[in-house]
N, C-alpha and C positions, 0 to 999 in steps of 0.2 A: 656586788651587783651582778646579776644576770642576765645576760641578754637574750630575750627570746624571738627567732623568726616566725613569720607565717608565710607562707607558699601559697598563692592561687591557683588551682588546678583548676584548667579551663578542659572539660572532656572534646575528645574527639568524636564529632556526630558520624552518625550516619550517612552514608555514601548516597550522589546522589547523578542517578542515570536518568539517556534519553532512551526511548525506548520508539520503535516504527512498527504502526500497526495495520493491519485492514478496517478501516469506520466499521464500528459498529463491534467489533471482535477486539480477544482477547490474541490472537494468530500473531504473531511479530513476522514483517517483510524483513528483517536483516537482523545482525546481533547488536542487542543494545550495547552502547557508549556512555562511557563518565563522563559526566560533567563534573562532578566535585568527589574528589576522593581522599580520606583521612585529613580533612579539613576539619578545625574547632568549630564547635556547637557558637553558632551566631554569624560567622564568617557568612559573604556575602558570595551566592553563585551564578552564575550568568550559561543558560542555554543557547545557542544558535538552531534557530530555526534552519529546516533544508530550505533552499531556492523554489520560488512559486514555480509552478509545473512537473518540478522534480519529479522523474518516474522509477519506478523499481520495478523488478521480475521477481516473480514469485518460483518456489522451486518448481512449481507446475508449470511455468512460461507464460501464467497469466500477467498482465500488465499492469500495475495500479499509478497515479497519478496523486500527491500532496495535496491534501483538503486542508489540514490545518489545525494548532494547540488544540487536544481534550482538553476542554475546559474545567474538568472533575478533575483533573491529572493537576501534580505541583507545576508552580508556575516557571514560565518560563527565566523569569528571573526571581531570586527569593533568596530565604536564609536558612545555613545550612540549622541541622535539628537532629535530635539527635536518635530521626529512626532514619531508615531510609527511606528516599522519597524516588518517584519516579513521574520526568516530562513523559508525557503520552502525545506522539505524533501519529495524526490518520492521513492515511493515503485509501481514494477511493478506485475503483474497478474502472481502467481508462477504456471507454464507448467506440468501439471503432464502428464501421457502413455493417451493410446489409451482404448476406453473401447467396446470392442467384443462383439457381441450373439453365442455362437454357437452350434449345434444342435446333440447332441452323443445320442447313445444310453447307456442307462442307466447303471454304474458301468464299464464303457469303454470309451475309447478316440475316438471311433469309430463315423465321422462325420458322418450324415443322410445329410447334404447338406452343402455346404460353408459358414462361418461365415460370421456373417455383422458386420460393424465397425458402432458402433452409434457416437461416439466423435474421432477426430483425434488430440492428442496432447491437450487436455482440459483443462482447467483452475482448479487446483484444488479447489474443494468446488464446485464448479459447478453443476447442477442439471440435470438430463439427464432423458428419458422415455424409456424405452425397454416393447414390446409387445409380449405376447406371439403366435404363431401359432398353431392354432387347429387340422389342417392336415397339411402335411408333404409328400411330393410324393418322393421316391427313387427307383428308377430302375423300374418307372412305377406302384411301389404299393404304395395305398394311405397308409400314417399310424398313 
């Protein structure tokens, strides 16, 4: 009599990252992270969300702020498979104030003319240009 084995080969799935993005974009705020790696096809994997508010810098020194799981994106918790899969986390453009010019005279609150708003509601990090004016007319004198 002969005795014959059989061996179950369970494949190893596909790898499975989080990935940080700008809403709406394809742009990654930082280098995606493993969540599941060289894990068997069926194995159970578990994402951690970043902390509500969480903020990133962009390489440009813009500011974004955590919105929350893409929901087209693999879930945050799931089973591995055997393509890759990827959590998609969006982080949105964090809103900072308004930024003014405005024209006093010197060691006083006292306006020479109405402010201009250069940015309304701005993107903080954001980059903005303010010019100065060489003359100045109030109540008819130049100055």
């Amino acid at each position: 009599m002969k005795n014959v084995y059989y061996e179950r080969f369970v494949p190893v799935g596909g790898d499975v990252v989080a990935k940080y993005v700008i809403e709406g974009t394809t742009t990654e705020l930082k280098p995606a992270t493993d969540v599941a790696k060289g894990l068997k096809v069926g194995k159970s994997y578990t994402s951690t969300a970043p902390a509500a508010g969480e903020e990133l810098t962009a390489t440009d020194g813009k500011v974004y702020v955590y919105k929350g799981h893409k929901a087209t994106s693999a879930g945050e918790q799931g089973t591995v498979t055997a393509d890759k899969q990827e959590v998609v986390y969006e982080y949105a453009p964090k809103v900072g104030g308004n930024i003014e010019v405005k024209y006093v005279i010197v060691g006083t609150e006292t306006n020479l003319k109405d402010p201009v708003t250069l940015v309304t509601n701005g993107q903080v990090g954001s980059n903005y240009t303010a010019t100065k004016e060489n003359t100045i007319t109030k109540d008819g004198i130049s100055l």
